[in-house]
N, C-alpha and C positions, 0 to 999 in steps of 0.2 A: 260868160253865162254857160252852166252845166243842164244839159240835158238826161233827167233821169229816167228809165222806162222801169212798167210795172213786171213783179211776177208774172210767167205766165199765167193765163186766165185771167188777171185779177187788174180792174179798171182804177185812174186814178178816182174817180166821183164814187166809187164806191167803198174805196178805201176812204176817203178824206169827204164827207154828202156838201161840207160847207168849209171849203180852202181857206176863205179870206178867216172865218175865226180859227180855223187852227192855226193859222197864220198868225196871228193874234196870240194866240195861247200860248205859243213857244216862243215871240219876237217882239210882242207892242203892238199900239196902235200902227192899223193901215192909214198913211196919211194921204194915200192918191194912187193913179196905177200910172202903169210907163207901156208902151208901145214895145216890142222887141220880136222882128221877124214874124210881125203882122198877129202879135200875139198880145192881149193887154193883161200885165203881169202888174201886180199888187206890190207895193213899195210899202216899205216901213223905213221911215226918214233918220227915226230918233228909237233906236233900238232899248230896251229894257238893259240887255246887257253891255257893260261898259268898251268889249272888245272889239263889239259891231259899229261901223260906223254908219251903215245903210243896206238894208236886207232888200233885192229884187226877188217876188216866188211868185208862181200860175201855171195854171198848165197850158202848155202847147197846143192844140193839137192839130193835127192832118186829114186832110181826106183820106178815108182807106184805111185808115192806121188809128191803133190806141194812143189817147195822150201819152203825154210826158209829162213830168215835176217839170219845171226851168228854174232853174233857182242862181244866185250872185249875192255871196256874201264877201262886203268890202269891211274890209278888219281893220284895224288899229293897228300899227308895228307893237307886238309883243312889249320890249322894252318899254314904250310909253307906259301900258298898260301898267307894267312890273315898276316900273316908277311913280307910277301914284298909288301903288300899295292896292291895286287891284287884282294883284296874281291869282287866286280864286277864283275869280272872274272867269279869266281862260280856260281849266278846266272846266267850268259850267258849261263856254260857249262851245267847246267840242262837244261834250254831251248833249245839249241841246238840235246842235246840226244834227250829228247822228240817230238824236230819238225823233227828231223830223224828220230825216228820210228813212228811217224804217219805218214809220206809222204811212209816213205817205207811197213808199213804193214796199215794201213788204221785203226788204232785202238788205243785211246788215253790210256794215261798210268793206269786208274782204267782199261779199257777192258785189257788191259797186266796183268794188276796184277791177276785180275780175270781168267785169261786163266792157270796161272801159278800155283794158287790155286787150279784148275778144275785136271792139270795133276799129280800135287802131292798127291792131292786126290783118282786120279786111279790108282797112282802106289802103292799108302797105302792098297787098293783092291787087287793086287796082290797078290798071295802066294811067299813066300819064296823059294827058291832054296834050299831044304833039302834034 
């Protein structure tokens, strides 16, 4: 599970007012939600597109702090996909991810990566638990 944070300034509920249909609108029907770190995140069982095998997304959040996206997208091994003549498909579902998480955090996938790098870097700053 990926935890995504917003632009500054900019909330996920105000980017996204109604998660489960955009949720919806880029993945299928919500068929239930799931529990993850006290958080209850929106499942899509049976994805629209053939690459996806099961979409977790919702947001986070904490006391004190802006949400998060969480998102867990369980994929198909590529091959399968390219074996039943769905290669298309795959470029759809990168596309797809990517135009969810810029509508939902406001930051296109090098600003994610970069973000991602910045906090693995400060947990490398961290001391150990000894």
């Amino acid at each position: 599970m990926k935890e995504y944070k917003m632009r500054r300034g900019e909330h996920l509920e105000d980017r996204m007012p109604d998660l489960k249909a955009s949720i919806e609108d880029y993945f299928g029907p919500v068929t239930g939600t799931e529990e993850f770190n006290g958080h209850e995140l929106y499942v899509v069982e049976e994805p629209d597109n053939p690459v996806f095998e099961r979409i977790v997304a919702g947001a986070a959040s904490y006391s004190g702090k802006k949400d998060k996206l969480a998102v867990h997208f369980e994929e198909r091994p590529a091959e399968d996909v390219i074996a039943e003549g769905n290669a298309d498909a795959a470029a759809d579902a990168v596309s797809k991810k990517n135009e969810f998480l810029l509508e939902a955090t406001g930051r296109d996938a090098k600003a994610r990566r970069d973000s991602l790098k910045r906090t693995v870097e400060d947990d490398a700053d961290a001391p150990d638990n000894v």
